[in-house]
C-alpha positions as CSV (number, residue, x, y, z in Angstrom):
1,X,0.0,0.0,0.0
2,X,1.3,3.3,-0.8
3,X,0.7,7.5,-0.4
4,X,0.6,10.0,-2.6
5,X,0.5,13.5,-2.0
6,X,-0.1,16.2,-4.0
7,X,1.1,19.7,-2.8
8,X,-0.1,22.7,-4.3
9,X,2.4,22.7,-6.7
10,X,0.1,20.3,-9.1
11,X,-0.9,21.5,-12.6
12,X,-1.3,20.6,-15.5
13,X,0.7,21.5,-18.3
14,X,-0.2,20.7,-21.9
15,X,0.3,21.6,-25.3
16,X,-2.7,22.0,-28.2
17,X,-1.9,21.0,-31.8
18,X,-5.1,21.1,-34.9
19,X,-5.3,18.5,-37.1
20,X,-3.2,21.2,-39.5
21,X,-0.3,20.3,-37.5
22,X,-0.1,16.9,-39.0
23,X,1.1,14.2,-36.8
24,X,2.7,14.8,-33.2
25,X,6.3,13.4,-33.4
26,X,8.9,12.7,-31.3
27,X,10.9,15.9,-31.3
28,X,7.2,17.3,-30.0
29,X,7.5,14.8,-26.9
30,X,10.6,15.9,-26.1
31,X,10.4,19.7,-26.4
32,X,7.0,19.0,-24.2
33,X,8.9,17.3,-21.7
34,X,11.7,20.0,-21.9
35,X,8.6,22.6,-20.7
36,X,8.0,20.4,-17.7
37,X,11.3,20.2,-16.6
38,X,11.5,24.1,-16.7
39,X,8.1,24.5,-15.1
40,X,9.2,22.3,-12.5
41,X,12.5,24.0,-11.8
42,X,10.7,27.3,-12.1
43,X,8.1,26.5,-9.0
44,X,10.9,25.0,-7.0
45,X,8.8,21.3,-7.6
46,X,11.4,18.5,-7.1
47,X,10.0,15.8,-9.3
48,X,8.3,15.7,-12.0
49,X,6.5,12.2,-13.0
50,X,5.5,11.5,-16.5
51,X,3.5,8.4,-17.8
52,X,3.0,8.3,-21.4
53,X,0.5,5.8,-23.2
54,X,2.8,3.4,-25.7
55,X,2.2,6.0,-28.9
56,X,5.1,5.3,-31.1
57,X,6.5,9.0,-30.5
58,X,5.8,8.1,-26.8
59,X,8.1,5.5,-26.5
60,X,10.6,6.3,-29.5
61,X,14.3,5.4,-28.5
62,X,14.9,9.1,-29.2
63,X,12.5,10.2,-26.1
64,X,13.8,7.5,-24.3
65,X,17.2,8.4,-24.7
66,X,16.0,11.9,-23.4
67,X,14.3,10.2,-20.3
68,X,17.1,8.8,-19.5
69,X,19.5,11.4,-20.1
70,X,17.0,13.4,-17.8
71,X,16.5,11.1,-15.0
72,X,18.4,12.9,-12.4
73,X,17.6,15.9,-13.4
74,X,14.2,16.7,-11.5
75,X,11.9,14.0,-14.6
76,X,11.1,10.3,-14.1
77,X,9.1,8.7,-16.8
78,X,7.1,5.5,-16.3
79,X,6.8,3.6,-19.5
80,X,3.9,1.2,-19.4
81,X,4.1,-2.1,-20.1
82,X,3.0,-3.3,-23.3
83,X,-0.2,-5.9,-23.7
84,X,-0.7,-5.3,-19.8
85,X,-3.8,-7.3,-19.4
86,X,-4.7,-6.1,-15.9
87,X,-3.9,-2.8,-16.5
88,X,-6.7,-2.8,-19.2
89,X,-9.8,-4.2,-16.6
């Protein structure tokens, strides 16, 4: 059994793209996750969790590269497992 508590330092941040855009890419995960990290280290929040769905730009080796590049730097990413049966109930 576990805690979680969330201070008042929880928000959402997200970006908008129209269908105009054309198709969100890896290089858009990663400059999203870039804003987290410097939202986070702007309101003095300690860690930031991510947990993508497994999207192909989600779980790209280029954004996995950057997660773990990242992972001491204030951003922990929780790749779900693929075909996770329970997780789907």
């Amino acid at each position: 059994m576990g805690q979680l508590t969330i201070k008042e330092h929880f928000a959402f941040v997200y970006d908008a793209y129209s269908k105009d855009d054309g198709a969100i890419k890896s290089e858009h995960i990663i400059k999203y996750m870039e804003r987290l990290l410097n939202y986070g280290k702007s309101r003095g929040i300690n860690k930031t969790v991510i947990i993508p769905d497994n999207t192909k730009p989600h779980t790209s080796a280029e954004v996995k590269e950057f997660a773990a590049a990242h992972e001491n730097d204030l951003i922990h990413v929780f790749f779900q497992l693929v075909f996770e049966f329970i997780l789907n109930i």
